[in-house]
C-alpha positions, 0 to 999 in steps of 0.5 A: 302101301303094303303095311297099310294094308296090313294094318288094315287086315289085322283090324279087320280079323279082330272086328271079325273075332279072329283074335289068333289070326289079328295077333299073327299080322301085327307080330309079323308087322312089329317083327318087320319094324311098324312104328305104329301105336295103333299096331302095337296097341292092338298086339297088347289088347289081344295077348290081354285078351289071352291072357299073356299079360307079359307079352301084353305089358312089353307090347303096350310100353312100345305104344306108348313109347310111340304115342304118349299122347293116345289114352288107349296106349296108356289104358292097356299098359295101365292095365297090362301092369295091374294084373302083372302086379304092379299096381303103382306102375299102373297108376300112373297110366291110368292117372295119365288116361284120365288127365286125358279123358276123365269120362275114359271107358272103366278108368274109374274101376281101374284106378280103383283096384290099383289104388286098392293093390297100392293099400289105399283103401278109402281112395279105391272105395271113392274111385269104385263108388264113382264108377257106378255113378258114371256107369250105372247100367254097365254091367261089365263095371258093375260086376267087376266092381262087386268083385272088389266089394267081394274081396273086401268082405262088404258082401251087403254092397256087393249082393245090391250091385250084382243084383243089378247086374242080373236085371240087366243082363240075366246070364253074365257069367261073371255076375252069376259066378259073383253071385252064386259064390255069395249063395255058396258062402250062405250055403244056398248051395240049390240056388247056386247050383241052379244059377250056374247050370242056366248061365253055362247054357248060354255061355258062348266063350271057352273061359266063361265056360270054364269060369262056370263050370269051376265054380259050379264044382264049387258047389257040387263039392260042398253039396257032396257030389264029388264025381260031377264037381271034379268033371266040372273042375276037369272043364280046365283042360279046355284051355289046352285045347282051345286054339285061340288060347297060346300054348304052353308047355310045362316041360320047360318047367320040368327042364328048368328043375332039372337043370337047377338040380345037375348044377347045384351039388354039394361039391359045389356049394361047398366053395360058394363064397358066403361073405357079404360085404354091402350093407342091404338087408336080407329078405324073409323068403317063403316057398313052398308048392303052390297051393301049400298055404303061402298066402295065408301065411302072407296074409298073417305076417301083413298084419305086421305094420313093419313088414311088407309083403310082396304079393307075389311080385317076381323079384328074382325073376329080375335078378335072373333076367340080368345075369347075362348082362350084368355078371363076368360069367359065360356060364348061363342060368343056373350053372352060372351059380358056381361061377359068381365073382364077389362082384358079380353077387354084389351086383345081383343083390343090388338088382334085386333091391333096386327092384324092390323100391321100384315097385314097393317104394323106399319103405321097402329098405325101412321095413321088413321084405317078405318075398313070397313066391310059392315057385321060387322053390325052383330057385332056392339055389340063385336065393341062397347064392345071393341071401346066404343068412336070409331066413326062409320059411317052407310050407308042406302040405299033403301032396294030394290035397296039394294037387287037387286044390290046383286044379280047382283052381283058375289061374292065368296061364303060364308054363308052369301053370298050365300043368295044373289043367289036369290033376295028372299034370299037377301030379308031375310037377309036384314031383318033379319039383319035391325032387329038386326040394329034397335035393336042396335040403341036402345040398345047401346051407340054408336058414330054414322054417319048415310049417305044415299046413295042417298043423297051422290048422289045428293048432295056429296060435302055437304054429304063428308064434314059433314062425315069428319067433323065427323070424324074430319079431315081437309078438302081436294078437294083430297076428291071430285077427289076420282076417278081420277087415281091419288088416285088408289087403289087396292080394293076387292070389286065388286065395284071396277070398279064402284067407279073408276068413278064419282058418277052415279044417275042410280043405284038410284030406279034401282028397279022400272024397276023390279018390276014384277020380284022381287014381293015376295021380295018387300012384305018382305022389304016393311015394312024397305023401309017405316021405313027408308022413301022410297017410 
């Protein structure tokens, strides 16, 4: 009796909007045993809701593990795992929620964007263009798919769907951020300003806030209003704030570097073991802190039909889940590193590949793998235990312009990402994680192509060559025409829409117009901008 009426409780207190409270309840009710797909369900919804796709993800497999006939089981695992990126995972439940209820609520769009993450475009565009016939005046659907449309630079179909989605809804949020972006990119940066300044008005939630308030610094920094973009560009510290969002806390991350840092020394890594004796491949890595310029160079190399990009799927993050489980050692993470028997590293690589297929296909062991994963710049040390001969590519940047680009932008928040809510916090972690960079530059025997971002701006012919001669490729001018629509590729970065386009110079000593504002950080990296020669 007394879990049906905790069921019952913690429907209520979401019907009543107290998402926090509802999530409590039925954590406390998964903790006790419940082998509810409802309760479950539920749970995975509302950590969707906060953003806590992971959570979401291990919630809703346990739904459907208990339900496989319920489509809302198979919808928010679907979903969980499209924005975990993994979009052929994702098809799968979403084809199974269709089989189920082809008229299922949005099932169109979001088989749309996985097909679009899996590089079928032509199939995404049916799915997209089905949505709108099924939902016409749904303006949720409709801007999300103009949202795609976006992305794919068909910026004619996008403006006609968002257009009707403000007739219907005059101050959605993200209607009138899809909009005032595509009047940014025309430069009627007025008529954007004007659009975002109505819509925060009546924005009734912390992220519409926040969505709003980030693209109207968009705007006011192209307008030269420095001052008021980087207060609007500030709205992000809310998400530290804000009670119904979980908390994180960077410290671990800062922890973790430490960490990495006591137990990888010279006198260490002078006994690892670099013979390898299996016949996988080794992949290209590329790292750097985020924000440097990863997922333009990503963006580039995809243009090679022999390589595959990872998209920022977490395949290390896989190698170091299981080595507890997997390895001899009674050494955790990262000390175990010094401890690895010629087993235990074959095992590992065989981990990471076997991932590898999982989410990318047999292709993967056919082609070139080009993992980027700008925070993996933490784990060099488990990359070169593991790839002793893999190449590696690092992207610098000024460290200033570094941390001003990541507070302007939005990202689903982790630990490691909620240090960018504040351009101090951003200033922290870029020191601390440098720290641990210089130090492996020291420390580790490593296959190593360093690129600025700068110079890939000035001068990016010459730059993109000596990279792909590095890597060894042959030559292609398919390199240099990265950002015609021909190479589109569904990315899940905050870069997304940047990289579609030629390389700018404007994102380029950014950090001049806001040096008022960014005072207390500049003292913290003026000692990496001078190491790394800016001025």
């Amino acid at each position: 009796m007394k879990k049906i009426q905790d069921k019952e409780h913690a429907f209520s207190l979401f019907r009543a909007g107290k998402h926090r409270e509802a999530l409590h309840v039925c954590r406390q009710m998964c903790a006790g045993g419940i082998a509810d797909a409802r309760v479950w369900c539920l749970r995975a919804v509302i950590e969707g809701q906060m953003k806590d796709i992971w959570s979401a993800a291990t919630s809703a497999t346990r739904a459907v593990e208990l339900d496989p006939s319920n489509p809302d089981c198979q919808f928010n695992l679907g979903l969980a795992l499209l924005y975990c990126g993994k979009p052929k995972s994702a098809v799968t439940y979403f084809e199974n929620v269709a089989r189920i209820n082809e008229r299922y609520n949005y099932i169109d769009q979001f088989l749309g964007q996985s097909y679009e993450g899996c590089g079928h475009i032509d199939k995404a565009i049916g799915y997209y263009e089905r949505a709108l016939l099924n939902n016409p005046d749904n303006v949720e659907s409709l801007a999300y798919v103009a949202r795609r449309y976006e992305l794919m630079q068909e910026t004619e179909r996008c403006r006609s769907i968002i257009s009707r989605a403000i007739e219907l809804s005059p101050f959605h949020p993200d209607a009138n951020i899809i909009m005032a972006r595509l009047d940014r990119y025309d430069r009627n940066l007025d008529a954007a300003q004007t659009r975002l300044e109505s819509a925060l008005k009546h924005a009734s939630s912390v992220n519409d806030v926040i969505n709003l308030s980030n693209e109207l610094g968009h705007v006011l920094d192209r307008k030269g209003n420095y001052p008021e973009a980087f207060r609007y560009f500030s709205k992000k510290s809310l998400l530290s704030e804000n009670a119904n969002i979980p908390r994180y806390n960077a410290n671990i991350v800062h922890n973790a570097i430490r960490r990495n840092k006591l137990a990888i020394n010279r006198d260490k890594t002078s006994k690892w073991n670099r013979i390898v004796d299996d016949d996988l491949a080794d992949p290209i890595f590329l790292i750097a802190f985020p924000r440097s310029g990863t997922t333009l160079i990503e963006r580039i190399l995809s243009t090679n039909p022999d390589m595959i990009t990872s998209n920022e799927e977490g395949l290390i993050q896989q190698v170091i889940d299981s080595i507890p489980d997997v390895t001899d050692t009674e050494f955790g993470y990262p000390d175990a590193l010094n401890h690895f028997s010629d087993a235990d590293l074959l095992k590992l690589r065989k981990i990471y590949w076997t991932h590898a297929v999982k989410v990318f296909g047999d292709d993967v062991l056919k082609k070139r793998l080009f993992d980027k994963l700008p925070f993996n710049i933490i784990d060099t040390g488990l990359i070169s235990r593991l790839f002793p001969d893999a190449r590696i590519i690092f992207v610098l940047r000024d460290p200033r312009d570094v941390c001003l680009s990541n507070l302007m932008q939005i990202y689903l928040q982790t630990n490691a990402m909620s240090a960018f809510n504040t351009i101090e916090g951003a200033a922290r972690l870029y020191a601390s994680a440098m720290d641990l960079w210089l130090h492996y530059r020291e420390v580790l025997d490593i296959n190593l192509f360093e690129i600025r971002y700068e110079d890939l701006v000035e001068e990016p012919e010459n730059r993109i060559r000596d990279m792909v001669k590095f890597l060894g490729l042959e030559w292609s001018n398919a390199y240099l025409e990265y950002h015609d629509k021909k190479h589109y590729k569904s990315l899940s970065t905050p870069s997304g829409v940047d990289v579609t386009k030629p390389v700018y110079r404007r994102a380029v000593g950014r950090w001049k117009n806001y040096r008022k504002e960014m005072d207390e950080a500049l003292i913290i990296l003026e000692p990496y901008a001078e190491k790394f020669g800016y001025r």
